[in-house]
TORDREN-19871 format. One line per 4 residues: number of its first residue (from 1); their letters; for each residue x, y, z of N, C-alpha, C. Coordinates in Angstrom, 1 decimal, always signed. Example, Ala and Ser with C-alpha at 12.3 -4.5 7.8 and 13.67 -1.06 7.14 Angstrom:
1> as> +13.2 -5.7 +7.8 +12.3 -4.5 +7.8 +13.2 -3.3 +7.8  +12.8 -2.2 +7.1 +13.7 -1.1 +7.1 +12.9 +0.0 +7.9
END
This chain:
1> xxxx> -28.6 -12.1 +25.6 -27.3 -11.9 +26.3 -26.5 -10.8 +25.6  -25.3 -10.5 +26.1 -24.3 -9.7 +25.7 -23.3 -9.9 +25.7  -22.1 -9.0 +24.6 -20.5 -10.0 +24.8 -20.2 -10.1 +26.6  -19.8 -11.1 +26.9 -19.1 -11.1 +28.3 -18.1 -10.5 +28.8
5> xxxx> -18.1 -10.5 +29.8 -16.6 -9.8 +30.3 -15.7 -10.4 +30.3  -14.2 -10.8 +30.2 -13.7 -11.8 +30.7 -12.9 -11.8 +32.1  -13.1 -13.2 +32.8 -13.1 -13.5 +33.7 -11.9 -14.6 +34.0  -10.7 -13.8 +35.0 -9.6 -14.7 +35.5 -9.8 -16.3 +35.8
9> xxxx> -9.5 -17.2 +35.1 -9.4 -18.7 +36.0 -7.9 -18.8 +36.5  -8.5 -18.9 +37.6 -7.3 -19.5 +38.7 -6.6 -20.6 +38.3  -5.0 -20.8 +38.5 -4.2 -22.3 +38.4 -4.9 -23.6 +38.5  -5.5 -23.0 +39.8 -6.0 -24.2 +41.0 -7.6 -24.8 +40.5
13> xxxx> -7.9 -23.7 +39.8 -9.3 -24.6 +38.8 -8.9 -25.4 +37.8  -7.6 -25.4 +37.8 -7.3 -26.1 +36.3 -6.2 -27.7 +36.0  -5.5 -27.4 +37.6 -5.1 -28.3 +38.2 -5.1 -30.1 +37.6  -4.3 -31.0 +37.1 -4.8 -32.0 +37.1 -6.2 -32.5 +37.8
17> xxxx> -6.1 -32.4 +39.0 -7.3 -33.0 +40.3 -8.2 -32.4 +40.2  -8.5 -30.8 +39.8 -9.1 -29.9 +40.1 -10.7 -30.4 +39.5  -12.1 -30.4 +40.0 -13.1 -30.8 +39.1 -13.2 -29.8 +38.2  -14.2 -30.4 +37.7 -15.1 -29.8 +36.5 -16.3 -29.3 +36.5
21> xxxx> -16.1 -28.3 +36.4 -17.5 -27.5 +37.0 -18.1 -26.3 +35.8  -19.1 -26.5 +36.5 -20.3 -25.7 +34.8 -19.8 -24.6 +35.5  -19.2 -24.1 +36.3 -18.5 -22.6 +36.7 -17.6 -22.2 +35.0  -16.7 -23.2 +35.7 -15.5 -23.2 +34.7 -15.6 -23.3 +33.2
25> xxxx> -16.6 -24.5 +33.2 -17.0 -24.0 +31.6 -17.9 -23.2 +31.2  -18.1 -22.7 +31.7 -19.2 -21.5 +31.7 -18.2 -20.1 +31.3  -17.1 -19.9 +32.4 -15.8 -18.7 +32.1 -15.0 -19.4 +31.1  -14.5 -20.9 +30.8 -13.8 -21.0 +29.4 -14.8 -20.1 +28.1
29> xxxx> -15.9 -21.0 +28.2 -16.6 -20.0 +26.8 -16.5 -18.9 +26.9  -17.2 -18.0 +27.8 -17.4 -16.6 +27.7 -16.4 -15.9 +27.4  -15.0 -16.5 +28.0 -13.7 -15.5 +27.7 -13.4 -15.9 +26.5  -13.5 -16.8 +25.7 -13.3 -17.1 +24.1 -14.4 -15.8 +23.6
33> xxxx> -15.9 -15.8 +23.6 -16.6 -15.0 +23.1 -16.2 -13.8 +23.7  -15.4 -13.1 +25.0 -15.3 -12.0 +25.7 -14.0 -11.5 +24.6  -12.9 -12.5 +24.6 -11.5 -12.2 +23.3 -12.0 -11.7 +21.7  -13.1 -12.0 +21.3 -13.3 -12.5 +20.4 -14.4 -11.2 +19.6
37> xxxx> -15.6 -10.8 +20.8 -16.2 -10.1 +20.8 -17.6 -10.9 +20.5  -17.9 -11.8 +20.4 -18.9 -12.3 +20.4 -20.5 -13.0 +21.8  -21.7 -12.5 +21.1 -22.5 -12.6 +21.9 -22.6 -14.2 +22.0  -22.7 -15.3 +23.2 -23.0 -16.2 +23.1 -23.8 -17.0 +22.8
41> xxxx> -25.1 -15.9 +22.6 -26.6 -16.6 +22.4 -26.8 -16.3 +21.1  -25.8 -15.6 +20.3 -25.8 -15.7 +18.5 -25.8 -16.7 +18.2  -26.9 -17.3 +16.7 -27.0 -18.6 +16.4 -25.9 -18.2 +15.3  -25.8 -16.6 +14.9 -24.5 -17.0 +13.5 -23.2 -16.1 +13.9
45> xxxx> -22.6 -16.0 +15.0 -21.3 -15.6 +15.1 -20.6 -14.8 +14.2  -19.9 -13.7 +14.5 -18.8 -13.7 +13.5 -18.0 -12.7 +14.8  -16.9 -12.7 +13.8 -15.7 -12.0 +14.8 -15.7 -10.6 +14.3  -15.5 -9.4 +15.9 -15.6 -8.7 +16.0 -14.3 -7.5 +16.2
49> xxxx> -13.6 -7.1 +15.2 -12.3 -6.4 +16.1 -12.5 -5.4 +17.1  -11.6 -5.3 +18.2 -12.3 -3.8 +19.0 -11.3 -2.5 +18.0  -12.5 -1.3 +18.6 -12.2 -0.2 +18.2 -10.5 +0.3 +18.2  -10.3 -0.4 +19.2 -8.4 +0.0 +19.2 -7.7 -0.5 +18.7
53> xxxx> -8.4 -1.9 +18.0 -7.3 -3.2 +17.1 -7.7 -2.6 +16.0  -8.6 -1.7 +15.0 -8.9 -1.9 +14.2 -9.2 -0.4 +13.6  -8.2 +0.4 +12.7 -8.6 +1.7 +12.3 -8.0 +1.7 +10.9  -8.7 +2.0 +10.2 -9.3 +2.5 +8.5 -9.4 +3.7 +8.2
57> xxxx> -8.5 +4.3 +7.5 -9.0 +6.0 +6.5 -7.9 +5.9 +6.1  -8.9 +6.6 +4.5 -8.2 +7.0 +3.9 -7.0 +8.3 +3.8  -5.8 +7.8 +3.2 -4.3 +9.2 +3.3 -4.6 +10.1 +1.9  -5.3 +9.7 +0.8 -5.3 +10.6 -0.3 -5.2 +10.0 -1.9
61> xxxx> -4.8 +10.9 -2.7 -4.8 +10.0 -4.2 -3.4 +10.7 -4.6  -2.6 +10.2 -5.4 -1.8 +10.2 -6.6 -2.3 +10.0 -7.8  -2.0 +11.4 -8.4 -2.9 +11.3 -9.7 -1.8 +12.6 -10.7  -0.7 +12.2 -11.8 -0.4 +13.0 -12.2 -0.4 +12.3 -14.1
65> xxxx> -0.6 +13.6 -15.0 -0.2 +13.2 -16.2 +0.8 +14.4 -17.1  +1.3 +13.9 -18.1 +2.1 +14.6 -18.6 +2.4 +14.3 -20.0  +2.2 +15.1 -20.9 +2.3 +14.8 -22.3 +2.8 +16.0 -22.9  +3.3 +15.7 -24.3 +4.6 +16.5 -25.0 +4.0 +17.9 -25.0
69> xxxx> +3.0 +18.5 -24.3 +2.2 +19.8 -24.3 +2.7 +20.2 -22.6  +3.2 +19.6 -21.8 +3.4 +19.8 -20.0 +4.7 +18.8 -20.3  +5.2 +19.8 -19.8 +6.8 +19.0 -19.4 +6.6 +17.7 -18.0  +6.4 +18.9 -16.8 +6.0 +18.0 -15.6 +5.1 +18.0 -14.7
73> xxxx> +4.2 +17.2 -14.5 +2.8 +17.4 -13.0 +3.1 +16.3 -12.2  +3.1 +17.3 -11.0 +3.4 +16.5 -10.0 +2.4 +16.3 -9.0  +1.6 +14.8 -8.5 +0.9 +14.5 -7.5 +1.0 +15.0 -6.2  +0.0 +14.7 -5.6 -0.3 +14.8 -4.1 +0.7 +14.3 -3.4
77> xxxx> +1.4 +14.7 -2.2 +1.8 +13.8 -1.6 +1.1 +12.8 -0.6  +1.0 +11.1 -0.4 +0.7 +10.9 +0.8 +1.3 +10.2 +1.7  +0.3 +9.6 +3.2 +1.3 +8.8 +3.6 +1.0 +7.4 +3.4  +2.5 +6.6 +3.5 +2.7 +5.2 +2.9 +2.8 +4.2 +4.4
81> xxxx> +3.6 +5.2 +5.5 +3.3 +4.5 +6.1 +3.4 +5.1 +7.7  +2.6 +4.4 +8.8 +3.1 +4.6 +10.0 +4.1 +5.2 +10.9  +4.7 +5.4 +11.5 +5.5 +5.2 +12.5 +5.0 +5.1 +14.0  +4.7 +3.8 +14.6 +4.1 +4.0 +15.7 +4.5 +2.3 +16.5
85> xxxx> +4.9 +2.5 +17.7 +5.3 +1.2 +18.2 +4.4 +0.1 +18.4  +2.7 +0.8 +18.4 +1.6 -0.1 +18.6 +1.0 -0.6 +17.7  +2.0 -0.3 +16.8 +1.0 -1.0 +15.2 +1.9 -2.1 +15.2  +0.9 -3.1 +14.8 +1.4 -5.0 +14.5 +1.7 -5.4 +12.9
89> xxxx> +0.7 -4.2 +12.4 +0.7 -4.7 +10.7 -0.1 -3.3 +10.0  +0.5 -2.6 +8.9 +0.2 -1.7 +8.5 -0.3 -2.3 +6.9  -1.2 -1.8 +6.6 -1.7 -2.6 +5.1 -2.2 -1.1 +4.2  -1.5 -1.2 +3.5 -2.6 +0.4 +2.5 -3.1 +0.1 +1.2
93> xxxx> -4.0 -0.1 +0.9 -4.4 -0.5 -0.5 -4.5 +0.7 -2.0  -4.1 +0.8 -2.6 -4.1 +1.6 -3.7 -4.6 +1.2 -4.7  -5.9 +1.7 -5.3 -7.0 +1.0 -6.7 -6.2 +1.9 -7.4  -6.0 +1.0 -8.6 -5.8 +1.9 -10.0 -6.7 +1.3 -11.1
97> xxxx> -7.2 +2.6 -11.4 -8.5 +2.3 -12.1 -9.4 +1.0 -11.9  -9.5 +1.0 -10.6 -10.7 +0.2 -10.3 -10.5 -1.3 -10.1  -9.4 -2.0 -10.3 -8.9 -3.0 -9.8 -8.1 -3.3 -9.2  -8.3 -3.8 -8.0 -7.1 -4.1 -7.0 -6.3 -5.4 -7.5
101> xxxx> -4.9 -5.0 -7.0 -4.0 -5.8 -7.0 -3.4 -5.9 -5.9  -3.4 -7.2 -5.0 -2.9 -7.3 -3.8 -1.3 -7.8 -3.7  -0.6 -6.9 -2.6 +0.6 -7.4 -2.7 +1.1 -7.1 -1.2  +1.5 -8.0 -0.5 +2.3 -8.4 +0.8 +2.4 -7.3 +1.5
105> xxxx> +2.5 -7.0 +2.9 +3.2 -5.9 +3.5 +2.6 -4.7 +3.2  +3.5 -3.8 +3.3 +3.1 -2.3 +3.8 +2.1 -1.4 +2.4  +2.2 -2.1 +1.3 +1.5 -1.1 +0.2 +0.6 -2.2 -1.0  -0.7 -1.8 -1.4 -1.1 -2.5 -2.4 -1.3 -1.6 -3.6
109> xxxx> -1.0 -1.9 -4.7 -1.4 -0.5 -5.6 -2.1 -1.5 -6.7  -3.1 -1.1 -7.6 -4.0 -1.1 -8.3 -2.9 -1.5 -9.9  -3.4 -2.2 -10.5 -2.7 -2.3 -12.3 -3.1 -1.2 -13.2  -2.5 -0.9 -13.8 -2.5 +0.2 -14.7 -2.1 +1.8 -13.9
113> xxxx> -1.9 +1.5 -13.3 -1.3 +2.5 -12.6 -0.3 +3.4 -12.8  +0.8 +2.9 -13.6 +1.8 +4.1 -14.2 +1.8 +3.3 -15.5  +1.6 +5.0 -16.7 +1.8 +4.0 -18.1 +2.7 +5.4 -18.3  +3.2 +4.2 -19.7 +4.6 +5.5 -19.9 +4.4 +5.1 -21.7
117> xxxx> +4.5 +6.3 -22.3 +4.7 +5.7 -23.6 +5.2 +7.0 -25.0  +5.9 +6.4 -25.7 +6.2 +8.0 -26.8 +5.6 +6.9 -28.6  +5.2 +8.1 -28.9 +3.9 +7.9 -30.4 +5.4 +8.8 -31.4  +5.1 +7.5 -32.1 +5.2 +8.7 -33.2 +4.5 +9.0 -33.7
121> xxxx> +5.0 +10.4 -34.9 +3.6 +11.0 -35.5 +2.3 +10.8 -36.1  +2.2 +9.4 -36.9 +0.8 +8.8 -37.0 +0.3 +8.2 -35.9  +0.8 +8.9 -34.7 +0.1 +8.1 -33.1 -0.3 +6.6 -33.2  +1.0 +6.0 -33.8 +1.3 +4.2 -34.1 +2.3 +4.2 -32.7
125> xxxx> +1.8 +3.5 -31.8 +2.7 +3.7 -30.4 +4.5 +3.2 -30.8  +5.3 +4.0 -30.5 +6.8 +3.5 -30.8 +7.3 +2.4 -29.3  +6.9 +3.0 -28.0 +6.9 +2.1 -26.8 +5.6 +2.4 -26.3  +4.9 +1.7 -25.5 +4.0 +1.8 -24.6 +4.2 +0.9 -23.6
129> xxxx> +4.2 +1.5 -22.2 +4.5 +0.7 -21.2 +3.2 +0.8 -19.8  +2.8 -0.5 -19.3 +1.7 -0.3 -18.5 +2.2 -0.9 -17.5  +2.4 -0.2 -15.9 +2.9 -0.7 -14.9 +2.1 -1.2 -13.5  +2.3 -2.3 -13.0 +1.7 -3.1 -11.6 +3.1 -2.7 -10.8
133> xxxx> +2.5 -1.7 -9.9 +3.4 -1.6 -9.1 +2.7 -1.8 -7.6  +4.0 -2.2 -7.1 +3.9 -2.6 -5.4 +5.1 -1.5 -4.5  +4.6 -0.9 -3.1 +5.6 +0.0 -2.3 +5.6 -0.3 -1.1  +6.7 -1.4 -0.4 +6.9 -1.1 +0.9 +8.2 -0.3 +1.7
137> xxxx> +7.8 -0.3 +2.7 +8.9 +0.6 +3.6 +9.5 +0.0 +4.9  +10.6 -0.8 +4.4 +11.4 -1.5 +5.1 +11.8 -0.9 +6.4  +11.8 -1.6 +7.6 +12.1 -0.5 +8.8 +13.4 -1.7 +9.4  +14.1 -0.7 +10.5 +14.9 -1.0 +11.3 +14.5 -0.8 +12.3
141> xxxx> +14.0 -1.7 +13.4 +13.2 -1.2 +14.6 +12.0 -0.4 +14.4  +12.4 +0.7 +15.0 +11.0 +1.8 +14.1 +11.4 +2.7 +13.8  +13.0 +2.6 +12.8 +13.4 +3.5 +12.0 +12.9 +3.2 +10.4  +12.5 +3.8 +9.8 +11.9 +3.7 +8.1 +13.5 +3.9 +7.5
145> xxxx> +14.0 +3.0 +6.7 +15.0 +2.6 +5.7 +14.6 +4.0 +4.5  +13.5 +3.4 +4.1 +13.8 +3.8 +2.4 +11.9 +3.6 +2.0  +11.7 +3.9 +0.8 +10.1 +3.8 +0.3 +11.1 +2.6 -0.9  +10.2 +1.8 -1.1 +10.5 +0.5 -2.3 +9.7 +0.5 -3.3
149> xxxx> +10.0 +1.0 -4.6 +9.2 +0.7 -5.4 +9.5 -0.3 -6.6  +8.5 -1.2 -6.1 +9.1 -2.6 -7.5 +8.1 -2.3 -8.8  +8.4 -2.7 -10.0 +7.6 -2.6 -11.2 +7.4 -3.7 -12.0  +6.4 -4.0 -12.6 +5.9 -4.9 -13.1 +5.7 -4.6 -14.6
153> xxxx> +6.6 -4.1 -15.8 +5.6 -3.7 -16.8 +5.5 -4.4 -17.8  +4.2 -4.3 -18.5 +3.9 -5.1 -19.6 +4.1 -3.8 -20.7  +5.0 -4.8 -21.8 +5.0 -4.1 -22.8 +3.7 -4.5 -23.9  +2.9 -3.5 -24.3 +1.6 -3.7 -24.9 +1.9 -3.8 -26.5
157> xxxx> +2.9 -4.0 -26.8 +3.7 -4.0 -28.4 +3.9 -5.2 -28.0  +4.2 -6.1 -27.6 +4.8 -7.2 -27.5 +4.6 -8.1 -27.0  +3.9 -7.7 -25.7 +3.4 -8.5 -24.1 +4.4 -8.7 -23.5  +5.7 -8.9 -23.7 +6.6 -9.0 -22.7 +6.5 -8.3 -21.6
161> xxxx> +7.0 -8.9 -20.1 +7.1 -8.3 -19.0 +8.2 -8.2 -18.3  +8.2 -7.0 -17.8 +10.1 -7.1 -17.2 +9.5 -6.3 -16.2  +10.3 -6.5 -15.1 +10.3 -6.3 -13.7 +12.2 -5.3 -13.2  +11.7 -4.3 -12.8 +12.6 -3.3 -11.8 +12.1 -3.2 -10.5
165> xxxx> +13.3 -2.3 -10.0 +12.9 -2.1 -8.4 +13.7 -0.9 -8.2  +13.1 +0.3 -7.3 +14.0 +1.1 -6.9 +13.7 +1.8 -5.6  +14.9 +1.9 -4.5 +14.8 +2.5 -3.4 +14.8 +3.5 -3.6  +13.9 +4.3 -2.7 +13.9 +6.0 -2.8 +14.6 +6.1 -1.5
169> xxxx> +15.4 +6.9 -1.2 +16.0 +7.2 +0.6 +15.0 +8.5 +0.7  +15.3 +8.4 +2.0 +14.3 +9.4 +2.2 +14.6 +10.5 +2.6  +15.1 +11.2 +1.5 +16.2 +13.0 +1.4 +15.4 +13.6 +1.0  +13.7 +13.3 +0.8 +13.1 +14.2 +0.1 +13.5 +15.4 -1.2
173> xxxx> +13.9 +14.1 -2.1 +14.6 +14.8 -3.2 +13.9 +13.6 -4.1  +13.9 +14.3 -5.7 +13.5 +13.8 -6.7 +14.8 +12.2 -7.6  +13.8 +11.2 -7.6 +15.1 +10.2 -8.0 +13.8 +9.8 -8.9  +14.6 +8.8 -10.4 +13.8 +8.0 -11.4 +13.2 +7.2 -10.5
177> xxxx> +12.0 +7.0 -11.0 +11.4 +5.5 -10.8 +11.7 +4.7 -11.9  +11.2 +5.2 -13.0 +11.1 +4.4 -14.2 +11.6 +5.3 -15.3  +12.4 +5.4 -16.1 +12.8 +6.5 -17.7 +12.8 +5.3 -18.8  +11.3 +5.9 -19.5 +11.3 +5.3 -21.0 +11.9 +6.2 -21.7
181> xxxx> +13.0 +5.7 -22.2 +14.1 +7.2 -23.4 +13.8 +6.4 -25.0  +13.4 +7.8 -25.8 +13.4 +7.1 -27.4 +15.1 +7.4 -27.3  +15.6 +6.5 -27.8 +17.0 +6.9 -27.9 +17.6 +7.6 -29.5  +16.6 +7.6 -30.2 +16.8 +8.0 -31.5 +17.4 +9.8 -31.5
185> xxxx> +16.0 +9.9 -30.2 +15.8 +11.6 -30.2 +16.5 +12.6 -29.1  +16.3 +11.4 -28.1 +16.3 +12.1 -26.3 +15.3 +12.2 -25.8  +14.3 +11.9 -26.5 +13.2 +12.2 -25.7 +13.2 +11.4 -24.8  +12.0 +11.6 -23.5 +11.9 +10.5 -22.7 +10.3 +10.6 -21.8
189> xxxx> +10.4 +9.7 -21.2 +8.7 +9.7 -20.7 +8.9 +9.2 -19.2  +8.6 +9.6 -18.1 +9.6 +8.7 -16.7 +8.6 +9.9 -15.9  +8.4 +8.2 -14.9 +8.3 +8.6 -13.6 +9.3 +8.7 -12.4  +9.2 +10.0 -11.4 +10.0 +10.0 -10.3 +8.9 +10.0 -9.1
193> xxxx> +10.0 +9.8 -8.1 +9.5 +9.5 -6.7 +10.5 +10.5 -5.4  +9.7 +10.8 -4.8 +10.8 +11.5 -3.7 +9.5 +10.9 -2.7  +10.8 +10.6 -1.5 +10.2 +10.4 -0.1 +10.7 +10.8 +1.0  +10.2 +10.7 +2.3 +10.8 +11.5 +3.6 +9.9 +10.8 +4.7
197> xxxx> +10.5 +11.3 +5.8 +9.8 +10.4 +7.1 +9.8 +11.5 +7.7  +8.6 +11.7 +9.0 +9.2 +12.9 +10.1 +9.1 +11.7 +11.0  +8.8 +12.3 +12.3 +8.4 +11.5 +13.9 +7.5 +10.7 +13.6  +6.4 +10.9 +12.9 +5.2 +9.7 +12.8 +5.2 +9.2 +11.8
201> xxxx> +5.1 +9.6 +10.7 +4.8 +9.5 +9.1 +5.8 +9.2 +8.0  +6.0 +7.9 +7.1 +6.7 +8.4 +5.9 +5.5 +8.7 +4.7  +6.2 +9.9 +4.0 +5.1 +10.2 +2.7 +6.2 +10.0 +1.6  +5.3 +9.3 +0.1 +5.5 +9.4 -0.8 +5.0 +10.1 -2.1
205> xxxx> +5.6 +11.1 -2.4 +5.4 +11.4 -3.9 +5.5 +11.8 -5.2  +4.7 +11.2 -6.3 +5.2 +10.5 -7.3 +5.0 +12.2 -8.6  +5.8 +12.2 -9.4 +5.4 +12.8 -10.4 +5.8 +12.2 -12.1  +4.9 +12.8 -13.0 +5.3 +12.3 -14.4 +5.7 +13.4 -15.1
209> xxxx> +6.4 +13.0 -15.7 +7.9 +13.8 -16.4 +8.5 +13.6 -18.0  +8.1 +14.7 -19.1 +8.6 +14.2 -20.1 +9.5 +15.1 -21.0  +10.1 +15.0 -21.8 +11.0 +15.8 -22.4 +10.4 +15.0 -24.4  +10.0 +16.6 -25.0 +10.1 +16.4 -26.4 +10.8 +16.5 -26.9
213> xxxx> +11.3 +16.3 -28.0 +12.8 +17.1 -28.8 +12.0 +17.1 -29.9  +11.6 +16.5 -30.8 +10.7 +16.3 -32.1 +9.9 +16.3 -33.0  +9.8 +15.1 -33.1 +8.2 +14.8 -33.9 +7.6 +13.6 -32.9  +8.4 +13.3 -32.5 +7.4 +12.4 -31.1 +7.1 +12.5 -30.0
217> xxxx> +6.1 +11.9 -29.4 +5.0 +12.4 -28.9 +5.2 +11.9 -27.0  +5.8 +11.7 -26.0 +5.6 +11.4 -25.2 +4.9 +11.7 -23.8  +4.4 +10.4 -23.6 +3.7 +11.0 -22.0 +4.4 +9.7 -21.1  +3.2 +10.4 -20.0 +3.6 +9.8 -18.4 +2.1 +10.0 -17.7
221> xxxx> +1.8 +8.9 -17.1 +0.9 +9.3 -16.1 +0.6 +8.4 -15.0  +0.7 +8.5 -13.8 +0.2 +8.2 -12.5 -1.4 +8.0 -11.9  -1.6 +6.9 -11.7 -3.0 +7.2 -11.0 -3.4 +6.0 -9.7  -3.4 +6.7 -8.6 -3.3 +6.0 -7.8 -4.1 +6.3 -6.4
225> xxxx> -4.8 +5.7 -6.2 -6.2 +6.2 -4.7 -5.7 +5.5 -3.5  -5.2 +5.6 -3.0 -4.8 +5.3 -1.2 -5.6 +4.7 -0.3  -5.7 +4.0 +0.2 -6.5 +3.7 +1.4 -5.6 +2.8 +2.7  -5.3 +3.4 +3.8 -4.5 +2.6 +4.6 -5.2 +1.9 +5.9
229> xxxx> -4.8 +0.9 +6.0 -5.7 -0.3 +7.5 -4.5 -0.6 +8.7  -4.9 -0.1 +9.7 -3.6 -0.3 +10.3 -4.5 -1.6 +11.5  -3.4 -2.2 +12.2 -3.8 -3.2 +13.0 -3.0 -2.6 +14.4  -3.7 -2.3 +15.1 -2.5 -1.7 +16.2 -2.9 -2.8 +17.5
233> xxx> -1.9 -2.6 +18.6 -2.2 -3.5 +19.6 -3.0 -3.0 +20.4  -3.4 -3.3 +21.6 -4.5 -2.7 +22.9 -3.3 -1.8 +23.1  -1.9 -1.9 +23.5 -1.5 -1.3 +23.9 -1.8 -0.1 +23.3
END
């Protein structure tokens, strides 16, 4: 056999009074397997999305570093998210270094993903910060608000973890994400973020950013691989 087609039942077949006929259960199954995508005569099923519910590719990588030798490198830009009335659910996954971290809604990004840290001179780390971050992009109808970046960081001196969050608007202009400052010196180690939307698309992108004054040592770096899943309707 093959997936079925599906096939209209009338009111009137279904009717309190109406019988019961191997017709009818014959079109209840097949339109379950016809919704569903499945062949009837498979002994092991599984479900099938159609080509129009179901599109995958990848948008690109973020990938920048920066240490007391480069003031600033700035990543790729990509896109974070959609704009399209027939999408149900946009999902983008982001590995950082190879392990996912799943997080709700419009963005997943990978652990270790942004570290931030200034050495002093016997490269005995003074801060070191390792960040789990998550980015969605809150809409108004199918206007895009803002890009959301929340942070998760573990301090690796201490294990403590402290959590920020910062909206980027979307002026396509450079704002902090994160500024680790030695405050001894002025130095500092910080990631920023600029975002923007056109007609279809918002893109995000990230750069790392540091300022030396000293004898210490600071960096910044970004690493992040894209992958977006969109779930769009038949429409």
């Amino acid at each position: 056999m093959t997936i079925p087609t599906y096939t209209v039942i009338a009111d009137a077949e279904i009717d309190p009074e109406a019988p019961l006929t191997s017709s009818l259960f014959y079109r209840l199954r097949n339109n379950i397997c016809a919704l569903l995508g499945i062949d009837p005569s498979d002994t092991n099923p599984s479900v099938a999305f159609q080509a129009s519910t179901l599109n995958t590719g990848s948008t690109g990588a973020m990938s920048a570093y920066a240490d007391g030798n480069t003031s600033t490198v700035t990543s790729a830009e990509v896109i974070v998210s959609r704009i399209d009335a027939t999408l149900e659910q946009v999902q983008t996954q982001a590995l950082g270094y190879n392990h996912p971290y799943n997080v709700a809604n419009h963005l997943e990004i990978g652990p270790a993903s942004i570290q931030l840290a200034i050495d002093n001179p016997q490269n005995t780390p003074q801060k070191e910060l390792t960040a789990v971050v998550s980015i969605d992009v809150p809409y108004t109808g199918l206007t895009p608000d803002s890009v959301d970046v929340t942070l998760d960081f573990v301090d690796v001196l201490t294990g403590s973890v402290s959590s920020g969050s910062v909206s980027l608007p979307l002026d396509n202009a450079w704002h902090d994400v994160y500024d680790l400052t030695h405050n001894a010196s002025g130095e500092h180690a910080r990631v920023q973020g600029k975002a923007r939307a056109t007609s279809t698309d918002v893109y995000l992108q990230l750069r790392a950013d540091v300022v030396k004054v000293d004898t210490q040592y600071p960096y910044a770096s970004v690493n992040l691989n894209v992958r977006r899943t969109e779930y769009a309707s038949k429409a």
